[in-house]
C-alpha positions as CSV (number, residue, x, y, z in Angstrom):
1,X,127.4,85.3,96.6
2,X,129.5,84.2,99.5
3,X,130.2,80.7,101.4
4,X,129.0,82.5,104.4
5,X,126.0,84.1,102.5
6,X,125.3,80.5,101.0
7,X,125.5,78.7,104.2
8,X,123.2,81.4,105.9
9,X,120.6,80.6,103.4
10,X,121.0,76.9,104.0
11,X,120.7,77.8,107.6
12,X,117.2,79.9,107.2
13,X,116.0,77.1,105.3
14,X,116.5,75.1,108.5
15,X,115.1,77.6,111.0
16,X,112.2,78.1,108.7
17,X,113.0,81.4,107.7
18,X,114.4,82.5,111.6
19,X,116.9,84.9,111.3
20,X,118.4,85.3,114.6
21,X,119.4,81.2,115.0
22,X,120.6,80.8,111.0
23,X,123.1,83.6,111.8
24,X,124.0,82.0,115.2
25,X,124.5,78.6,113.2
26,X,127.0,79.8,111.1
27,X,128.6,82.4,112.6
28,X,126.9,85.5,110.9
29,X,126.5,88.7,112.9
30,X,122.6,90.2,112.2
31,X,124.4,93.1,110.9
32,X,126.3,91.6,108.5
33,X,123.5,89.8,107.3
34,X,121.3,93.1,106.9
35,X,124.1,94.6,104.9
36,X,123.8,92.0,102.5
37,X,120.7,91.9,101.9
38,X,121.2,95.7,100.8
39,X,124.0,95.0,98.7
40,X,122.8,91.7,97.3
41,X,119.8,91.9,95.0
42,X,120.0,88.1,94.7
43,X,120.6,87.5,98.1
44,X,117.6,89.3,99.5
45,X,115.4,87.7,96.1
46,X,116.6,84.1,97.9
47,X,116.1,85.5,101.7
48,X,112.0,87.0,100.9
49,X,111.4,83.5,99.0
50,X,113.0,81.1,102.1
51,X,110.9,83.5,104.5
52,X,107.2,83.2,102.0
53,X,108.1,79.7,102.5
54,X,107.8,79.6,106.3
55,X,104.5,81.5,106.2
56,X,103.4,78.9,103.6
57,X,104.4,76.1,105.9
58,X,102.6,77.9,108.5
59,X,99.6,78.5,106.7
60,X,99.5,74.7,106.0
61,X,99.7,74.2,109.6
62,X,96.4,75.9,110.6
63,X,94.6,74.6,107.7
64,X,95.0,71.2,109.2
65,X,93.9,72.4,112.5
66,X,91.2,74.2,111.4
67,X,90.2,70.2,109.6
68,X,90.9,69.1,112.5
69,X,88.1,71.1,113.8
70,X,90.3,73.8,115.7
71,X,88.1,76.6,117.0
72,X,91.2,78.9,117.6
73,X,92.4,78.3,114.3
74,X,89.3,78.9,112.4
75,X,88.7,82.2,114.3
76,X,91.6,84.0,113.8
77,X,91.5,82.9,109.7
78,X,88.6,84.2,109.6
79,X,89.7,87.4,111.3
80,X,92.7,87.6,109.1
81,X,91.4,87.0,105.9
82,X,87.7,87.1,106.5
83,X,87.7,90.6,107.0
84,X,85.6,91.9,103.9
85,X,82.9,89.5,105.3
86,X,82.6,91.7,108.5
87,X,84.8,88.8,110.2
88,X,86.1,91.5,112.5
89,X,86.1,92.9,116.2
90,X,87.2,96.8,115.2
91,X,86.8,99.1,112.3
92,X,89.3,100.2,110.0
93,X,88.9,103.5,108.7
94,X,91.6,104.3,106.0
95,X,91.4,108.1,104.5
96,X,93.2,110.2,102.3
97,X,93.1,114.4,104.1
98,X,94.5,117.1,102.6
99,X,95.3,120.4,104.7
100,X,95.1,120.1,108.6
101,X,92.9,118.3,111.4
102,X,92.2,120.4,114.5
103,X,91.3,118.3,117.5
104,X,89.8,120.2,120.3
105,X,89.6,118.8,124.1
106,X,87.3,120.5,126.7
C-alpha cells in the first residue's frame, strides 16, 4: 500500500468515511482513489470497514435520539428496519418472471 493510499485512509477515518473531503485533505484525485480500490484488495477491505464504521457511528446517533424520545428518529427506524412488522407507507412486491410482460394502454 502507498503513503498516499495510507494517508487517505487516515483521512476517511477523519471525515467519517467521506470520500470527497479525505481525497481533498491529502491531495487524492476521486479517480485515483477508485482505481485503487480496484487494484487493491486490501485497500478496498480497509476503505468498506472505515465506511461500516460511519454508518455504525450513525446508527449510535439515532439510538440516542430515539432515548431521547425523538419522534423523527423513531419513525424512520421503524420504517427502515421495522418493515416485516408492516412498519411501512408502500408495498414492495419483488417477483421472479420468466418470458415477456405485455402492458396494454387504452
Amino acid at each position: 500500500m502507498t503513503k498516499k493510499q495510507k494517508d487517505v485512509l487516515k483521512a476517511l477515518e477523519e471525515t467519517h468515511g467521506v470520500i470527497t473531503e479525505a481525497c481533498k485533505k491529502v491531495g487524492f484525485t476521486r479517480s485515483a482513489f477508485y482505481i485503487a480500490m480496484d487494484k487493491d484488495p486490501q485497500f478496498k477491505k480497509q476503505v468498506e470497514d472505515i465506511q461500516e464504521a460511519a454508518v455504525d457511528y450513525v446508527e449510535s446517533q439515532l439510538f440516542k435520539n430515539i432515548q431521547q424520545g425523538n419522534i423523527t428518529g423513531q419513525i424512520f427506524y421503524l420504517k427502515t428496519k421495522g418493515k416485516h412488522r408492516g412498519y411501512i407507507e408502500k408495498t414492495e412486491v419483488q417477483s421472479e418472471v420468466s418470458g415477456s410482460i405485455n402492458f396494454e394502454f387504452n
